[in-house]
C-alpha positions in Angstrom: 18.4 8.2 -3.2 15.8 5.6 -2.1 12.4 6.8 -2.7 8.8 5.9 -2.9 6.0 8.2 -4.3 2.1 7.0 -3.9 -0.7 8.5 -6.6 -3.7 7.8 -7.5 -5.8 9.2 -4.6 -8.7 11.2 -4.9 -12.4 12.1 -3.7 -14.7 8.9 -4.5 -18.3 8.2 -3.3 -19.2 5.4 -1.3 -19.2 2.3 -2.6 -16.9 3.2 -5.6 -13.1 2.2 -6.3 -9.8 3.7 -6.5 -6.4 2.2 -7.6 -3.2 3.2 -5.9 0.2 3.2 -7.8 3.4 3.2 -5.2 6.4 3.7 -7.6 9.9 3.1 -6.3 13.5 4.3 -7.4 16.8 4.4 -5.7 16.7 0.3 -5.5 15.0 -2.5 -7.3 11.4 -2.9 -6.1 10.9 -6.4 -7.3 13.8 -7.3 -4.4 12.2 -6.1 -1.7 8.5 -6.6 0.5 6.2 -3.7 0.1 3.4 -2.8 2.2 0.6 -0.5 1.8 -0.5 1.8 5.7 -2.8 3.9 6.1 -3.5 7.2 8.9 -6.6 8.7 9.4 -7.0 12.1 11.5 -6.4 11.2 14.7 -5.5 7.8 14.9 -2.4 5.0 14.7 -0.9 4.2 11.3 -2.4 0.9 10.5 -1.5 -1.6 7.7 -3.6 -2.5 4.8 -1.8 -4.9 3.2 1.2 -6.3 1.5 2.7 -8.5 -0.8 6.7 -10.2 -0.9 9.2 -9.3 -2.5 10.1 -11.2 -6.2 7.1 -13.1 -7.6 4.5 -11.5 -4.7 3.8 -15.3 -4.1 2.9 -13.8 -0.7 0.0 -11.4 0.4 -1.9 -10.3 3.6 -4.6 -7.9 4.1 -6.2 -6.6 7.1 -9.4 -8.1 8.2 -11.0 -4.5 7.8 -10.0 -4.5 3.8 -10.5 -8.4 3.4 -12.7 -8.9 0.1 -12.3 -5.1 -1.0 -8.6 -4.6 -1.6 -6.1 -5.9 -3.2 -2.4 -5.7 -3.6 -0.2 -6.5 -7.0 2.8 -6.1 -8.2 4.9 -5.1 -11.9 7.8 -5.4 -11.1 9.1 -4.0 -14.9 7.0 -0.7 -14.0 8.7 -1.1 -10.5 5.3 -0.1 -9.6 2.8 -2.0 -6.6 -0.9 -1.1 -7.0 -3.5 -1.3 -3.9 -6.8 -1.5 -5.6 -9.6 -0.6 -4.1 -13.1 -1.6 -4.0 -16.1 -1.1 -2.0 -15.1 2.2 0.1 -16.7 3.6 2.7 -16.0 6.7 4.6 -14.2 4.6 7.3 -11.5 4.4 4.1 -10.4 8.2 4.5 -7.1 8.6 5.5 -3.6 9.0 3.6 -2.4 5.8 2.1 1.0 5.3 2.6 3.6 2.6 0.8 6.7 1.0 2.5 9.9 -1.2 2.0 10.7 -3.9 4.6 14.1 -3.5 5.4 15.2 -7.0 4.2 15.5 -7.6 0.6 14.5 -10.8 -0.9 12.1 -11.6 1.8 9.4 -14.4 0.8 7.2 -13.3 3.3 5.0 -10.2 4.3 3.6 -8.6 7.7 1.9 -5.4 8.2 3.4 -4.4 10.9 5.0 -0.9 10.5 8.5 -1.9 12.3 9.2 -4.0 9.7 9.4 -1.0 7.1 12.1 1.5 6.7 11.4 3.7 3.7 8.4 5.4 3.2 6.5 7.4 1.1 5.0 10.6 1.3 1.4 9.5 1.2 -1.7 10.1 -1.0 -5.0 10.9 0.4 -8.3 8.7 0.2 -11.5 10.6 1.0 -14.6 8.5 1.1 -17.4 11.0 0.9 -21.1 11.9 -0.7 
């Protein structure tokens, strides 16, 4: 069964840090793209960011999490991290990870109809 489970969410003041795990089974997670969404109340599913399958030689970010995130890869844990730095309360949402559906792709997008597994999330609150 393909499967992704996110931790490492939490309640974190402004202006702290939190590191996301997104741990795979079902299929190896060092052949495949793996982005990172998020979904606050009452808005779209955005991306965050992203990073290709393999050696991760590829990475994009949004412009809103430029310089505060960042996304890695072990691919012996078959584990990707988002780490987070910097938050603010515009950083509340559930965080989601996803697989592209091609395997052995050398590029990323954050784009959400390039994903066809997901997780089941992990909430982020940003808050005082």
């Amino acid at each position: 069964q393909l499967q992704l489970v996110e931790s490492g969410g939490g309640l974190v003041q402004p202006g702290g840090s939190l590191r996301l795990s997104c741990t795979a089974s079902g299929f190896p997670l060092e052949s495949y793209t793996i982005g990172w969404f998020r979904q606050a109340p009452g808005k779209e599913r955005e991306g965050v960011s992203c990073i290709s399958a393999r050696g991760g030689l590829m990475t994009r970010s949004a412009d809103s999490v430029k310089g505060r995130f960042s996304i890695s890869r072990d691919n012996a844990k078959n584990t990707i991290y988002l780490q987070m730095s910097s938050l603010s309360p515009e950083d509340t949402a559930i965080y989601y990870c996803a697989r592209d559906w091609r395997p052995n792709a050398d590029t990323c997008g954050i784009t959400k109809a390039r994903y066809n597994v997901w997780g089941q999330g992990t909430q982020v609150t940003v808050s005082s």
